[in-house]
N, C-alpha and C positions, 0 to 999 in steps of 0.2 A: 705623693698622693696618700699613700698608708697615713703618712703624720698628719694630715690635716683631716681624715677622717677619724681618727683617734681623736683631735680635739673638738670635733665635731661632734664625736658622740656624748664626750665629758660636756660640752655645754650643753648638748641637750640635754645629759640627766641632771643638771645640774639645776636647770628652769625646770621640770617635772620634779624635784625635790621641793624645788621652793612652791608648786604649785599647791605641794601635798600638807605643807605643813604649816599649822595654825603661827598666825607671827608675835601674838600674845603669851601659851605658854610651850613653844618648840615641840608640840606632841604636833602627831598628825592630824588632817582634817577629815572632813569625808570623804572626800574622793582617794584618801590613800586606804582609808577604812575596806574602800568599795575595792578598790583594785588590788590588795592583797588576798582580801575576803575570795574573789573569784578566781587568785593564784590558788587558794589554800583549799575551798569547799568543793567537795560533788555532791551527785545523789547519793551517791554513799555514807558518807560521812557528815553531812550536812545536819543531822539531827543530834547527832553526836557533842553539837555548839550551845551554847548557849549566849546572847549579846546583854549584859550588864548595862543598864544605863543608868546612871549618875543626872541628880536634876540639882538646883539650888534657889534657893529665896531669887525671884528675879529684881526685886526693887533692892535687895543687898548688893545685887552682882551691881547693880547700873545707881550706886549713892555719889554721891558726890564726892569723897573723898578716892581719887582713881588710883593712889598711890595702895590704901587699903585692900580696894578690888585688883587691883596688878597681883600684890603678895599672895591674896587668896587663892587667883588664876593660881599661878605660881608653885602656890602648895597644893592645891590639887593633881596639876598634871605631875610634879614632883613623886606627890605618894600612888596615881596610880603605874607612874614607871616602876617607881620601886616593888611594886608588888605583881608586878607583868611579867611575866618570863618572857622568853626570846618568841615563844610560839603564841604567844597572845597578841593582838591590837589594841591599840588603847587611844582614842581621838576625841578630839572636842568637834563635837556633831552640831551643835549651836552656841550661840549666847550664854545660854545657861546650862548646859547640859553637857556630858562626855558619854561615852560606850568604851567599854570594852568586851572582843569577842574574843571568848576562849572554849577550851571543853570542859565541859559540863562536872567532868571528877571532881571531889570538893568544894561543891560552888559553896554551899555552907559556911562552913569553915570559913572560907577564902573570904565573901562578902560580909561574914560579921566583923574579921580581923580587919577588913579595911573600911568600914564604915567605920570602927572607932577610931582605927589612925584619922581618917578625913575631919572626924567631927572635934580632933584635940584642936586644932584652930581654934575652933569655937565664935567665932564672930558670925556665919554665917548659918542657918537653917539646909542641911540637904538631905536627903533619903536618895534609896537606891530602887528600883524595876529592874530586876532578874526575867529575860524572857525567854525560854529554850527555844532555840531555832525550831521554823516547820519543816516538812516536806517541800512545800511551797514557796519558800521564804528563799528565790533565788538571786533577788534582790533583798537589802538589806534596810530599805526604808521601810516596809513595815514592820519590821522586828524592833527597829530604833524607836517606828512609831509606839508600837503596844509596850515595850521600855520602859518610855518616858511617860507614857499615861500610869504605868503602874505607879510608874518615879512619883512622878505626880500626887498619887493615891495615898500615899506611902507620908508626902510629905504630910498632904491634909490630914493623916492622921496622926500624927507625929511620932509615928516608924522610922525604924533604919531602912529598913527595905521592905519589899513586897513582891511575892511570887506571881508573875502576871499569868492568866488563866483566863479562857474565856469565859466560866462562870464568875470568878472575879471582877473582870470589864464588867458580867452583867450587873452584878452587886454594887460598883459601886454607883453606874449611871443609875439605876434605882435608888440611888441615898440619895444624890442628887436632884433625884425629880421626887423625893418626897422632900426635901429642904425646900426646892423650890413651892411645892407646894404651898409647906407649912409657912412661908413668906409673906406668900401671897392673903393667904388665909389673916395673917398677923395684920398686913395691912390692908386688908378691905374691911374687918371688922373691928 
């Protein structure tokens, strides 16, 4: 009985292994993101974090040559293992995008050395969303959210990265609805 519960438990973490982890480049997904995040965070130390997101060119991720995009995958999750220690997470949270959550000491430092690692590729367009975890923040999809909108920010402006802040979110939807504007303006006159 003992033996067959022992290999009971090995297949079951064996299929929760595979649930967790992206099959493109061996990093985890999000659900292993979410489920270490809530072994690792309290209210305590929760603010302490900060979740790095990583975004990239999305019509580069999805071109046509997929041998290209494989390598890319490939070398991105490569360089953010390399630059993860044991106590960080590092996951492909979409298509186009990864996180990693660590603490906050040297995020500086830490995300300019790996933005230039990611960007010797060179094939591809990415920038980073630096977002410190809230109080709030006891799930991880808005943090990934506000992230990846920095990511985003960051790319349009063709930064390595970007400090996300809620007066920044407001700065940049304001660029955006004066673009729009100025569009609009361009073609009705």
């Amino acid at each position: 009985a003992a033996v067959l519960l022992l290999r009971f438990r090995r297949r079951l973490r064996r299929l929760e292994t595979a649930g967790e982890t992206d099959q493109e480049t061996g990093l985890g997904n999000r659900a292993l993101l979410a489920r270490l995040a809530r072994q690792r965070l309290s209210d305590k130390n929760r603010m302490l974090y900060v979740m790095f997101c990583f975004r990239f060119d999305q019509q580069r991720l999805r071109g046509p040559e997929d041998g290209e995009r494989t390598a890319l995958l490939q070398h991105i999750a490569s360089v953010l293992q390399s630059f993860s220690s044991d106590a960080d997470i590092a996951a492909r949270v979409s298509d186009n995008g990864f996180a990693v959550l660590r603490l906050c000491a040297g995020r500086e430092l830490w995300i300019a050395a790996l933005m230039e690692r990611l960007r010797e590729c060179g094939t591809c367009p990415m920038a980073a969303g630096v977002c410190p975890l809230k109080a709030e923040d006891r799930e991880l999809d808005g943090a990934i959210y506000r992230g990846m909108q920095a990511a985003g920010a960051a790319l349009e402006r063709g930064e390595a990265y970007l400090l996300y802040s809620d007066r920044a979110a407001a700065s940049v939807q304001e660029e955006k609805r004066l673009q729009g504007d100025v569009r609009r303006g361009l073609n009705s006159g």
